[in-house]
C-alpha positions in Angstrom: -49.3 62.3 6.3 -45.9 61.8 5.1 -46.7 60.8 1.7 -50.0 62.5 0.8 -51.4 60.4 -2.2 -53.6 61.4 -4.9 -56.2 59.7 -3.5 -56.3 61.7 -0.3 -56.6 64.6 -2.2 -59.6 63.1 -4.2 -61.2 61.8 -1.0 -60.9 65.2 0.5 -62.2 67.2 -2.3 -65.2 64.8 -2.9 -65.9 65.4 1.1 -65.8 69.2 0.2 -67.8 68.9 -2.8 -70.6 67.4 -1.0 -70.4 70.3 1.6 -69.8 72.9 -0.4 -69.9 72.4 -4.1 -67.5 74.4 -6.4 -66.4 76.5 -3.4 -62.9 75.5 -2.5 -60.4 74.7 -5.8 -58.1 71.5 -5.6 -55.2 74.2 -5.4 -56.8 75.2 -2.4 -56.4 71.8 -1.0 -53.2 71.0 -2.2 -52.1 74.4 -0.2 -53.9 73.6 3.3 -52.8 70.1 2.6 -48.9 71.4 2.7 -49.5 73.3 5.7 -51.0 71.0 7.4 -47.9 68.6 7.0 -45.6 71.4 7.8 -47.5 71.1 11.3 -47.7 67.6 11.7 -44.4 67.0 10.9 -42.3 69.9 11.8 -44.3 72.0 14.4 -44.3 74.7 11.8 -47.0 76.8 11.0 -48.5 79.4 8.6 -51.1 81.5 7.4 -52.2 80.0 3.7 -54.9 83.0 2.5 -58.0 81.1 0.1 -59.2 81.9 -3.0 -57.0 80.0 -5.5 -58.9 78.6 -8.6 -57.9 75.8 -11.0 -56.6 76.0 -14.7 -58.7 75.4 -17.5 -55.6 73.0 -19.0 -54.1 69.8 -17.4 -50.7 69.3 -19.0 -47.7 66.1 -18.2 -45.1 68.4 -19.4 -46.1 71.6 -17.4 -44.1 70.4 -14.3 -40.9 69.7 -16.2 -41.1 73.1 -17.8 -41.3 74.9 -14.5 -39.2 72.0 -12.1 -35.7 72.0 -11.7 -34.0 69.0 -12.7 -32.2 66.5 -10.4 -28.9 67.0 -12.2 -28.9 70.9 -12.2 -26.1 73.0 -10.7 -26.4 75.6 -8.3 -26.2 78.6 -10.7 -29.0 77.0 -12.6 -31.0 76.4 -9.7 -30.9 80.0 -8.7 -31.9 81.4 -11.7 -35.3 78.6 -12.4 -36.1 80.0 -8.4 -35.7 83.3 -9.5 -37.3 83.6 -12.2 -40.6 82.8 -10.3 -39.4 85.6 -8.0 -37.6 83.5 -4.9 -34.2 84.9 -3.5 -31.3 82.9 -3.3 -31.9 82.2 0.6 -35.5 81.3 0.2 -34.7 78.5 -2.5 -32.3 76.6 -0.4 -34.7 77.4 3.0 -37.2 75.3 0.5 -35.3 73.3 -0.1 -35.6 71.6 3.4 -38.5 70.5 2.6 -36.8 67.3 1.1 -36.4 66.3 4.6 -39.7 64.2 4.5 -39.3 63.7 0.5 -38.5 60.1 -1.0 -36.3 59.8 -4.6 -36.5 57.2 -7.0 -33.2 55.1 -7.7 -33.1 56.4 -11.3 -32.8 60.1 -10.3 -29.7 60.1 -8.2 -27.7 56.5 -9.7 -25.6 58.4 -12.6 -23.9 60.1 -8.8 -23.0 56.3 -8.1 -22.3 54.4 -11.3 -20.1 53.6 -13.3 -17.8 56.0 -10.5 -18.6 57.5 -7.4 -19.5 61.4 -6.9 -17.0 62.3 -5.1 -18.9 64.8 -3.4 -20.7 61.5 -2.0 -19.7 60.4 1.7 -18.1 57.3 0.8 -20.3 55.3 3.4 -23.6 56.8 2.0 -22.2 56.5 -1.6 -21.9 52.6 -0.3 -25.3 52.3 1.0 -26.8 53.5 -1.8 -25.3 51.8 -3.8 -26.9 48.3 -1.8 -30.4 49.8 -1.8 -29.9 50.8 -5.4 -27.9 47.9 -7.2 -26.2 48.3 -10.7 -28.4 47.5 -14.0 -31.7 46.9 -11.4 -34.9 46.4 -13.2 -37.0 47.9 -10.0 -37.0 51.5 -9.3 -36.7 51.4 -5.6 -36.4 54.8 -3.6 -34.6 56.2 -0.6 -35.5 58.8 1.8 -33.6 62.3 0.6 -33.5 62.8 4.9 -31.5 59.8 5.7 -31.1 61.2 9.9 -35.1 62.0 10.5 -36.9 60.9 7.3 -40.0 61.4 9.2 -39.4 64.8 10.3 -39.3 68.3 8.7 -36.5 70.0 10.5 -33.2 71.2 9.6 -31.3 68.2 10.2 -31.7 67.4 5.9 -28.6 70.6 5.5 -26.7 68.6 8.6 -26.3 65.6 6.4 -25.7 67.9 3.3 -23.0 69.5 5.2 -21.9 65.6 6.1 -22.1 65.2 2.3 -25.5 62.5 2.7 -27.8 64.4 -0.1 -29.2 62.1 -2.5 -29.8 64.1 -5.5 -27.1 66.4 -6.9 -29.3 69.2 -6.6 -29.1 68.9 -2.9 -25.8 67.7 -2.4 -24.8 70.8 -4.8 -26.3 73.3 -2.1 -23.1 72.2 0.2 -20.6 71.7 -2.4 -21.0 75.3 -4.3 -19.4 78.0 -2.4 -22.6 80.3 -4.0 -24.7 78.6 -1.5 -22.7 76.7 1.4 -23.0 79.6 4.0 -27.0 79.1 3.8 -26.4 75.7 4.7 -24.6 76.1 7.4 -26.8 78.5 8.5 -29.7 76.6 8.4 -28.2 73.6 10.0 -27.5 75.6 13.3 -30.8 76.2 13.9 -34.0 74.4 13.8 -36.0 77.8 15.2 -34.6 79.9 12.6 -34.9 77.5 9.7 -38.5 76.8 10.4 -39.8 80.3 10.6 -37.8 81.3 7.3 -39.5 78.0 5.9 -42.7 79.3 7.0 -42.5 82.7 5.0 -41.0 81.1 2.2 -43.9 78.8 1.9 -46.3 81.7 2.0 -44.8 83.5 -0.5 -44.6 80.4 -3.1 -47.6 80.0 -2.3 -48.8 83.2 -3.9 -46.9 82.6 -7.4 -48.6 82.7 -10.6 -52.2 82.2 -8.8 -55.6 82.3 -10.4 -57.8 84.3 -8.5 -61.3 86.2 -9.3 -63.2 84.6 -12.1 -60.1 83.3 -14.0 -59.4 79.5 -14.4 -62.2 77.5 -12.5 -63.5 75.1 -9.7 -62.3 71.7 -10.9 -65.4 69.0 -9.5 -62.8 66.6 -9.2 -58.9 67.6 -9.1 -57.8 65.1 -11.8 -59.3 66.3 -14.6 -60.8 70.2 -15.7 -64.7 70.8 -16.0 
């Protein structure tokens, strides 16, 4: 459950298809899918309403255009989560959902060569630096949790506020005085994070959704109709 694959996904929406065909959308599954994890993982649940339908359009740039970017500050980060209509407190409660995430090497290495972030515990900076060596040909990753990689709790903003986040984008939620207080915050509590995690999830979950008869019932989630 840690790593759901595309293949999962397929397998389950081929199951669903047999059952039911064109009834529930891939973003359907993708949604129950994240809940689900939430559980599993963390103990947290949430009520995920049906009825989503699929785009018409499969694009590889799409994600980039609506992602932040490892490297962006927290200013920037703000305004890409607000302009989908998330608060300040709600993008950094999501972002604890990197505490069961992996990154690849090449996201995070500008932080460690050719100088150290210094925002980067020196220790951590040092043991990243072993698992992800100078002028490597393989893309290796690391856990973005590095206390409980395995669970989604609040312990990814204790090793923010221990200076441990991997990608500047987290680390940045520490270091910028815009957004520190909400990692404290968060880091005090298990309880409180998860149930503000919870209601943030809901409400991404209702962003810019296709509903009615717009978009479709993809057959298979990798490709449209």
């Amino acid at each position: 459950m840690r790593r759901i694959s595309f293949e999962v996904i397929d397998a389950t929406k081929a199951e669903l298809e047999r059952l039911c065909p064109r009834t529930v959308s891939c973003a359907d599954v993708l949604a129950f899918a994240a809940r689900d994890s939430a559980a599993k993982l963390g103990k947290i649940s949430y009520p995920v309403p049906s009825g989503r339908r699929d785009g018409r359009v499969s694009s590889v740039t799409e994600p980039l255009l609506n992602l932040p970017p490892p490297f962006f500050n927290a200013t920037s980060l703000r305004d890409n989560f607000a302009a989908k209509g998330l608060s300040l407190d709600e993008m950094v409660t999501l972002s604890g959902a990197h505490s069961i995430g992996i990154s690849h090497c090449s996201s995070f290495t500008s932080r460690l060569y050719p100088t150290t972030d210094p925002t980067l515990d020196p220790k951590f900076a040092a043991l990243l630096k072993r698992k992800c060596p100078a002028n490597s040909t393989v893309d290796r990753t690391v856990n973005l949790d590095s206390i409980t990689p395995d669970c989604l709790d609040n312990k990814f903003y204790v090793g923010l506020r221990a200076n441990r986040g991997v990608l500047t984008t987290d680390q940045v939620l520490q270091s910028s005085p815009l957004t520190a207080g909400l990692v404290a915050e968060n880091a005090r509590s298990n309880g409180a994070w998860g149930k503000k995690f919870a209601a943030a999830m809901v409400k991404m979950g209702g962003i810019e959704v296709l509903t009615g008869k717009k978009g479709e019932i993809r057959k298979k989630c990798r490709f449209v109709n």
